[in-house]
C-alpha positions in Angstrom: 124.7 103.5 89.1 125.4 100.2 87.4 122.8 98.9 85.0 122.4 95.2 83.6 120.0 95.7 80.5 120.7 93.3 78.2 121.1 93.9 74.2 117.6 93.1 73.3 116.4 95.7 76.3 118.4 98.4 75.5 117.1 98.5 71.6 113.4 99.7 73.2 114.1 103.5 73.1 112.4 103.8 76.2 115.0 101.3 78.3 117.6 103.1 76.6 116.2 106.5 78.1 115.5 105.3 81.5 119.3 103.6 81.4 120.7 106.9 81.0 118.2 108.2 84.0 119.1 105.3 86.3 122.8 106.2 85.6 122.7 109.6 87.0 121.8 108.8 89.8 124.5 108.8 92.4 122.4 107.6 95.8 123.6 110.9 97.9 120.5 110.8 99.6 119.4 114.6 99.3 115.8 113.6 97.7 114.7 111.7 100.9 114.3 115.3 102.8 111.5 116.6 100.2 109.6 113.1 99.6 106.6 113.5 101.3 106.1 109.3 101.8 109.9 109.3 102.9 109.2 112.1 105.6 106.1 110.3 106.6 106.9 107.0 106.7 110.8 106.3 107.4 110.9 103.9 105.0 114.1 103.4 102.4 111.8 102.0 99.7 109.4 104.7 100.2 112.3 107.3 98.9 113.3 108.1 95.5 116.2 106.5 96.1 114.3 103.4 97.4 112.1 103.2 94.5 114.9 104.2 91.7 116.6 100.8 93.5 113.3 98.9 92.8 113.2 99.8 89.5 116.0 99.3 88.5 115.9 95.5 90.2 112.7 94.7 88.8 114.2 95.4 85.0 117.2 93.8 85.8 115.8 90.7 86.8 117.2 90.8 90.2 113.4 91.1 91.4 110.0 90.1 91.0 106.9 92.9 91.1 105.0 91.6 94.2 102.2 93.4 95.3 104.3 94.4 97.7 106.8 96.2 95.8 104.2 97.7 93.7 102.8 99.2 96.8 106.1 101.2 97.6 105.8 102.1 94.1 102.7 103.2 94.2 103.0 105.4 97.2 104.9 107.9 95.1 102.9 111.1 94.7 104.0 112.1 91.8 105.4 115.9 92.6 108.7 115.7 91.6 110.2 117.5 94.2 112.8 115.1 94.6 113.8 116.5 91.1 114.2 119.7 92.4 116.7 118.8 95.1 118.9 116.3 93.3 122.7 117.9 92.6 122.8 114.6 89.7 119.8 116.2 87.9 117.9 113.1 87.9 114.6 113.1 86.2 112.9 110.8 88.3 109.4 111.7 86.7 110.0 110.3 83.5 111.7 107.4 85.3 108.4 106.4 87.2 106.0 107.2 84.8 106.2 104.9 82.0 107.4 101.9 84.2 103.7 102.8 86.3 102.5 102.0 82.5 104.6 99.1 82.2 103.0 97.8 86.0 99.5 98.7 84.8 100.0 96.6 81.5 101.6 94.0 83.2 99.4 93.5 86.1 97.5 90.2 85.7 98.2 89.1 89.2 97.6 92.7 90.9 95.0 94.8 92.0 95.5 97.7 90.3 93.7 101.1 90.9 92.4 101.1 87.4 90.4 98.0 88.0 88.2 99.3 90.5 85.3 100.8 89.9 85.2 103.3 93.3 89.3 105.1 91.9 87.2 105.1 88.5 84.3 107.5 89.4 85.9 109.4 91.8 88.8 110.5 89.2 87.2 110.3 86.3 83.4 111.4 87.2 83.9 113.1 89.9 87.4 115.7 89.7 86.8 116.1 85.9 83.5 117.4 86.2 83.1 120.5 88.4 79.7 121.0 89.0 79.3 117.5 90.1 82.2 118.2 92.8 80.6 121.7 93.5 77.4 119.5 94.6 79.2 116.9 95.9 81.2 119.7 98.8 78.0 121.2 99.5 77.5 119.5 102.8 81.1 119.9 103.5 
């Protein structure tokens, strides 16, 4: 895949590794079968291949981060079995994970799930501490 990072990006070690990542890639199309929001949803940009094309629009300056583009990005689950299924050997994990960072830090304009208070205490009070969940799954 054709990149367009400029000088000045590709001295950030992190660009530089992502570059590489985004360059694997090939688009054949054999990670939409195991995405989860891709099987659900029918939607290109809800694929890895979708989102690796977001990216990789966003850094290049071909695209602005709208909440709506942050919402396909977003819908990503995280499980990497798009990894698993990709001939290229695309590392798509440590593709969306610091560029999630990169949205958090950069999302003045957005909504983000760290902002609100309910995401907060369920993650962080809730799943971390067990005997609060145990309590909490009684009724259920």
């Amino acid at each position: 895949m054709q990149t367009r990072f400029t000088e000045s990006q590709l001295r950030s070690p992190a660009v530089a590794a992502s570059e590489q990542i985004l360059r694997k890639c090939v688009h054949c199309g054999f990670c939409t079968a195991t995405c989860p929001t891709y099987v659900l949803l029918g939607d290109e940009l809800d694929s890895p291949r979708g989102r690796i094309y977001l990216m990789r629009s966003i850094v290049d300056q071909r695209l602005e981060l709208t909440d709506r583009v942050a919402r396909h990005l977003d819908l990503c689950l995280d499980c990497r079995s798009c990894e698993t299924a990709c001939p290229s050997g695309v590392q798509y994990g440590r593709l969306i994970e610091p560029f999630r960072v990169a949205m958090e830090s950069a999302g003045e304009s957005h909504e983000r799930k760290t902002n609100d208070w309910f995401h907060r205490w369920l993650l962080f009070g809730l799943f971390t501490k067990p005997e609060r969940l145990r309590r909490t799954m009684l009724p259920a």
